[in-house]
C-alpha positions, -999 to +999 in steps of 0.1 A: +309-395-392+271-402-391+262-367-404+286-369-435+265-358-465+288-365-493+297-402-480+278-414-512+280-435-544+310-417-562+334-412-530+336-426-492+357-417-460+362-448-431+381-435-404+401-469-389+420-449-354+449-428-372+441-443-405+420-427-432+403-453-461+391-433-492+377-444-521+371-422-551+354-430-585+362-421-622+345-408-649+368-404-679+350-427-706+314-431-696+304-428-659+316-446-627+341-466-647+368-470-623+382-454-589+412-457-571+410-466-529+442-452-506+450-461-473+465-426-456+486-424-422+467-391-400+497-387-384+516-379-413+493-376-437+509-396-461+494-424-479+502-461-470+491-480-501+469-471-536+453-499-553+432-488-585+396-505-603+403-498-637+365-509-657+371-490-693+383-526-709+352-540-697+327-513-707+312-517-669+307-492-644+300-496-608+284-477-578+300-474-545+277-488-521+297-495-484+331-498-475+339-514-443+369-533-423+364-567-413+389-597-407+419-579-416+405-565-450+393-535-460+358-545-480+347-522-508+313-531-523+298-520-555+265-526-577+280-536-610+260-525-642+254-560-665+227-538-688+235-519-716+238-479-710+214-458-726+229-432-744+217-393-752+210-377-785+245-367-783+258-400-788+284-398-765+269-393-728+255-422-712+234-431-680+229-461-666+197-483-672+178-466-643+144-486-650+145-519-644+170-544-630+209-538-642+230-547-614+247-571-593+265-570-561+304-570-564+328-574-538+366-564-535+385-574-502+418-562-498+446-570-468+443-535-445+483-534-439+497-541-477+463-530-499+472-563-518+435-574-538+430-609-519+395-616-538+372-601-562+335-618-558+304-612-586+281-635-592+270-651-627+254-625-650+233-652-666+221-665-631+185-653-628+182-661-590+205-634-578+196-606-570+193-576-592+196-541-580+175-515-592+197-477-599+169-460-587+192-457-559+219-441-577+220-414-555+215-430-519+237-464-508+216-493-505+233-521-499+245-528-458+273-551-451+271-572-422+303-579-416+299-615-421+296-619-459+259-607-458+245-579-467+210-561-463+197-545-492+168-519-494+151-504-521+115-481-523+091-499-551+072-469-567+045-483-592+045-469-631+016-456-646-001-489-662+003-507-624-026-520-601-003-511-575-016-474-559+007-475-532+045-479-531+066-497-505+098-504-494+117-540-497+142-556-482+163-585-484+193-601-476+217-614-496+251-631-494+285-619-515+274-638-545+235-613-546+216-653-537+188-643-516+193-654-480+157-642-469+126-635-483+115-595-490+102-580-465+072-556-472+059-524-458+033-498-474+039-460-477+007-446-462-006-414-453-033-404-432-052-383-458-055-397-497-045-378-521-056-381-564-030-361-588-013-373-618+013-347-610+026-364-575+054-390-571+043-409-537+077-408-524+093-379-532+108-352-559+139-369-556+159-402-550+185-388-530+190-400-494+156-412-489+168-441-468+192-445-442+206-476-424+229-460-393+232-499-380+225-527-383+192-528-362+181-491-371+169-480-403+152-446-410+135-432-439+115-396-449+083-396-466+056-374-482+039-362-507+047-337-534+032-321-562+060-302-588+030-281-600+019-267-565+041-253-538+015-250-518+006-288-517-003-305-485+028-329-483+022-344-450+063-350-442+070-377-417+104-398-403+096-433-401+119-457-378+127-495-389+147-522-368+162-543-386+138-567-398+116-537-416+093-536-388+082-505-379+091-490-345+079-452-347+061-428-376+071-394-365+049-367-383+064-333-385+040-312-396+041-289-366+076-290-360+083-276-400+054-253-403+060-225-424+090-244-438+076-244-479+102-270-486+104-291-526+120-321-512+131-334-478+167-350-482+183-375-450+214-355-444+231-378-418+216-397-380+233-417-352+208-426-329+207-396-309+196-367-340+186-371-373+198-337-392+170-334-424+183-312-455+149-291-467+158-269-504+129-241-504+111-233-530+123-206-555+106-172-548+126-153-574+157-152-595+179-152-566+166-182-554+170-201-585+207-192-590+214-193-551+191-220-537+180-212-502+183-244-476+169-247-444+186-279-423+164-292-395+178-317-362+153-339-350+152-364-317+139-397-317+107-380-298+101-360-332+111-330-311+128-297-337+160-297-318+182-272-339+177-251-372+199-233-393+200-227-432+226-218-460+226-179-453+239-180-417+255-143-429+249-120-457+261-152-483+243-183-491+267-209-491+262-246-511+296-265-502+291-273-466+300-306-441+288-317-409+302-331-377+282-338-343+307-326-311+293-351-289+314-332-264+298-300-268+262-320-279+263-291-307+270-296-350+303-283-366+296-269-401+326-263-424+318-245-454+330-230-487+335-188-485+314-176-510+333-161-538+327-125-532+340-132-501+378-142-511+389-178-513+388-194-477+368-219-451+344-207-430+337-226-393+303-223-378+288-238-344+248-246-341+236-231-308+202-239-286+176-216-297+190-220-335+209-204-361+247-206-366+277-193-348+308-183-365+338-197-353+371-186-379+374-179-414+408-194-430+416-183-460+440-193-487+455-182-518+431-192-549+449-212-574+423-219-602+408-245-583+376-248-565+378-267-531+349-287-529+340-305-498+331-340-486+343-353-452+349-337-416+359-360-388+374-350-354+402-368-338+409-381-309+430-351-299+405-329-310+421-318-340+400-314-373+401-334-407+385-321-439+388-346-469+382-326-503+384-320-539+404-298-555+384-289-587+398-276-619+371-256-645+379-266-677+383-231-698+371-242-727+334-247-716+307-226-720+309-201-691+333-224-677+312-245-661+327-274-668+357-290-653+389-312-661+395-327-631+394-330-594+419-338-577+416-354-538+429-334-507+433-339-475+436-313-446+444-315-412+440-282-385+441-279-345+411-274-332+417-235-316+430-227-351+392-232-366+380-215-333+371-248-315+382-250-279+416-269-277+408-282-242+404-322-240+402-325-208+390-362-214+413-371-240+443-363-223+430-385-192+432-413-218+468-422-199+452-435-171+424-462-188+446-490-200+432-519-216+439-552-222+435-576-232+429-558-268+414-577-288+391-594-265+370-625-264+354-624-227+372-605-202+381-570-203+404-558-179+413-519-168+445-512-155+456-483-136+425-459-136+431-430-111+394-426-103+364-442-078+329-447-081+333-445-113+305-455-145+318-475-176+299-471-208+308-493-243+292-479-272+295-494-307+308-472-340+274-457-341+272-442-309+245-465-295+253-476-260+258-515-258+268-519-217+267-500-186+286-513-160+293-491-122+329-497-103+341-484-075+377-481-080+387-473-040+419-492-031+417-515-066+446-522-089+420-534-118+386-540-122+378-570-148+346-567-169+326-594-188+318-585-223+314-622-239+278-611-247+289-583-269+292-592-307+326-592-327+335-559-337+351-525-329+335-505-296+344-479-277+349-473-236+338-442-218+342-437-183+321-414-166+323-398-129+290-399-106+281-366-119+280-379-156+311-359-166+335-379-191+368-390-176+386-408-204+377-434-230+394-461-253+389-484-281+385-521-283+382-547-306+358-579-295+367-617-307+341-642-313 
C-alpha cells in the first residue's frame, strides 16, 4: 500500500499474497531498542512464526528503514546508532545523536517459511569508509533495498549557520550490505525561483517528516518550499519535484495555483504510486480549537501537477487525527479508515473520496471500549476484496498527568468483508481469476496462459508499484493457450491483468520472474 502513512521507522506492513510481514519496534529502556517481526497467515489470521531483536544488552537502538522479500528471505533493514545518545535534563530520556553522523546500515535476513535468522550483516564501527547515516531522517525511511544486496540511500544536506553553503541539496548514494560506497554522491540543488533573506526560515521545511519518497526503484519524489515559523503569511513557493533513479531530475511541479488559499505550516508526502501523489497539508492554528484539534487538509495530485481530489480531517461535524489510506484502483477513488472521535462512541468510521472533492461516508462500526485506544497504521485490500486494518491497541497509563501517557500498545489485526464497511462486494474481476491460469510460475522466459475464456483480449504486467512493465494484445478465438515472452522483464514479483477491447478488467494473476 503506496499511500500507507504510518509504514515508517518504528513499524512496517509487507503484504506477501495471503501473508502479512510486520515488524514493530520497542521502546522500554531508551528508544528503538528492540522489535519483534511476525509472519501472519490472512486466511486465518494466525501468526506463522515470531522472531524478536532484543538491543537493551548492547545499549544500541536501531531505525527501521525497508523490509522486503527477496531469495527466499524476508530482509529487514535498520540504521544502527554507533554514537553515544544524548540525554535530557532529566537524566533518563534520551534521543539519538541527530547532528552529525551516528549510524550504520544493518541487515537481518531471515528464511520466509520457518522465520529462522540466517545472517545478521553490519559493518566495522571503526571503518571510516562506510557510510554513515545522518538521523535527520528519523522520521522518513531512507535507505532503498535493491533487492540485490544494494541499497540506495538519500538524504537532504541543509547547511548550519557558520556554512558557506546558502543552498541545501539532496545526496545520494549507493551502498552495499556492509554501508561501502558503491557510487559516488550524486548532487542536486534546492532552488526557488524567487530568493528569499530570513534568519527565521529552514530552506527545506518545518519538519523532517516524509519529505522524500522512493515508490521504485527508478522514481523518486520529493516536496519543497519555504517557510517562515514567524509569518503565516510567508510566500512558501511549494513544489513536487520528480527524480529517476540516478537523481536526475525529470519534472518540478509548482503548485501554487493548484493550493491557493490553502495557508498550510508544512507539506508532508503522505503516500504515491505512479499514478497520484496524496500530500498531507496541517493548517495553521486560527484559535484554541485549532491548536487542540489540528485542522488538515489532504491534497491528490497527478504527474501533470493537476489537484485531483481534496478532502481534510473534518469530513463531518468531528475532526478526526487517526486515519489510513488505500487507493481502489477499481473504483480510481481513496478509502479512508478512521478513528470515531470520542464524543462520538468508540468505533471506525469508512469514508470514500469522490470527483469534485470532499469525503463520502461509507459505515460506522463500532465496538465496545475497553480502556484501550485503537490506533491506526495499515489498510490493504485483498484479493477478494475484503479489507485489512493492522493497529495498535493502546493502553493510557493512569498514573500520568492527565493520562496522557501510556503503558503499552499492543499489535492488532483486523479483517472485514468489504459490504460490511459499505464497499461494494462485487468482484466481478476477481472471481474471473478461475479462468487465467499460469504457468510456468516462477518464470524465466516464457509465460504461458491456459484456459482463458475470452478473445481479443489485452494483457497488461505491472510490477508491485503499479507501473505498467508490458503490454501485449491476443486474440484468443479458437486457442487453447497463448505463450508470452517476458525474458526482458527483471527478477521479481509482477502482476497480470487482462483487459477486454473496451478496457474493462477481466481477471488478473501474480507471477514471480527468474533471472
Amino acid at each position: 500500500n503506496h499511500f500507507s502513512y504510518y509504514n515508517n521507522y518504528r513499524e512496517y506492513c509487507l503484504r506477501d499474497k495471503d501473508f502479512l510481514y510486520m515488524f514493530n519496534s520497542t521502546q522500554i529502556k531508551c528508544y528503538q531498542e528492540g522489535g519483534f517481526i511476525v509472519k501472519i497467515d490472512l486466511i486465518t489470521g494466525k501468526p506463522i512464526w515470531w522472531a524478536t531483536i532484543d538491543l537493551r544488552t548492547e545499549e544500541k537502538q536501531e531505525f527501521l528503514e525497508d523490509m522486503y522479500l527477496a531469495e527466499g528471505m524476508l530482509h529487514v533493514v535498520t540504521a544502527r546508532r554507533i554514537a553515544d545518545p544524548e540525554y535530557f535534563p532529566d537524566g533518563f530520556s534520551s534521543q539519538w545523536n541527530w547532528l552529525g553522523d551516528s549510524s550504520l546500515i544493518s541487515v537481518r535476513k531471515y528464511d520466509s517459511e520457518s522465520g529462522m535468522l540466517v545472517g545478521h550483516i553490519r559493518g566495522d564501527p571503526s571503518n571510516t569508509n562506510l557510510l554513515r547515516i545522518k538521523n535527520s531522517i528519523a522520521t522518513s525511511r531512507q535507505l532503498y533495498g535493491l533487492k540485490d544486496g544494494t541499497f540506495f540511500y538519500n538524504e537532504i544536506v541543509t547547511p548550519g549557520i557558520l556554512s558557506e553553503e546558502t543552498e541545501s541539496w539532496y545526496n545520494q548514494y549507493k551502498i552495499d550490505e556492509l554501508g561501502n560506497i558503491l557510487e559516488n554522491e550524486k548532487r542536486d540543488t534546492i532552488r526557488f525561483e524567487k530568493e528569499v533573506d530570513s534568519v527565521n526560515i529552514n530552506r527545506v521545511g518545518q519538519s523532517n517528516i516524509n519529505r522524500i519518497k522512493r515508490i521504485s526503484i527508478d522514481s523518486l519524489i520529493t516536496i519543497q518550499y519555504w517557510i517562515n515559523n514567524f509569518d503565516q503569511n510567508f510566500d512558501k513557493q511549494p513544489s513536487l519535484v520528480i527524480y529517476d533513479q540516478h537523481l536526475d531530475k525529470v519534472k518540478n511541479l509548482k503548485l501554487d495555483e493548484a493550493i491557493e488559499g490553502i495557508n498550510f505550516k508544512t507539506l508532508r508526502l503522505g503516500g504515491a504510486n505512479h499514478n497520484y501523489i496524496l500530500l498531507h497539508a496541517p493548517i495553521w492554528e486560527q484559535d484554541l480549537y485549532d491548536t487542540l484539534a489540528p485542522l488538515w487538509e489532504f491534497l491528490v495530485f497527478d504527474y501533470e501537477g493537476n489537484l485531483v481530489r481534496r478532502f481534510n480531517n473534518e469530513p463531518e461535524e468531528y475532526r478526526h487525527h487517526y486515519m489510513i489510506f488505500h487507493y481502489l484502483e477499481d473504483e480510481g477513488e481513496f478509502l479512508m479508515a478512521v478513528q470515531a472521535h470520542y464524543l462520538e462512541g468508540p468505533g471506525i468510521k469508512f469514508y470514500k473520496t469522490k470527483p469534485g472533492g470532499g469525503l463520502q461516508f461509507l459505515k460506522k462500526l463500532t465496538y465496545d471500549y475497553n480502556e484501550h485506544v485503537l490506533v491506526f497504521r495499515y489498510l490493504d485490500v485483498l484479493d477478494n476484496g475484503d479489507l485489512l486494518i493492522q493497529g495498535n491497541n493502546r493502553a493510557p497509563d493512569p498514573s500520568t498527568p492527565n493520562g496522557i501517557g501510556y503503558a503499552g500498545d499492543w499489535p492488532t489485526l483486523m479483517r472485514f468483508r468489504a459490504e460490511d464497511v459499505g464497499l461494494s462486494a462485487d468482484k466481478g474481476p476477481v472471481e474471473k481469476l478461475q479462468y487465467v491460469h499460469i504457468y510456468p510460475n516462477p518464470v524465466r522466459t516464457y509465460l504461458n496462459l491456459d484456459s482463458l475464456k475470452a478473445e481479443n483480449v489485452i494483457l497488461r504486467i505491472y510490477d508491485l508499484t503499479g507501473r505498467q512493465v508490458m503490454s501485449h494484445p491476443a486474440g484468443f478465438a479458437g486457442q487453447r493457450f497463448l505463450k508470452m515472452d517476458v525474458s526482458s522483464l527483471g527478477a521479481g514479483f509482477y502482476i497480470l491483468k487482462v483487459f477486454d477491447a473496451q478496457g474493462k478488467l477481466l481477471g488478473s494473476n501474480k507471477f514471480i520472474k527468474v533471472e
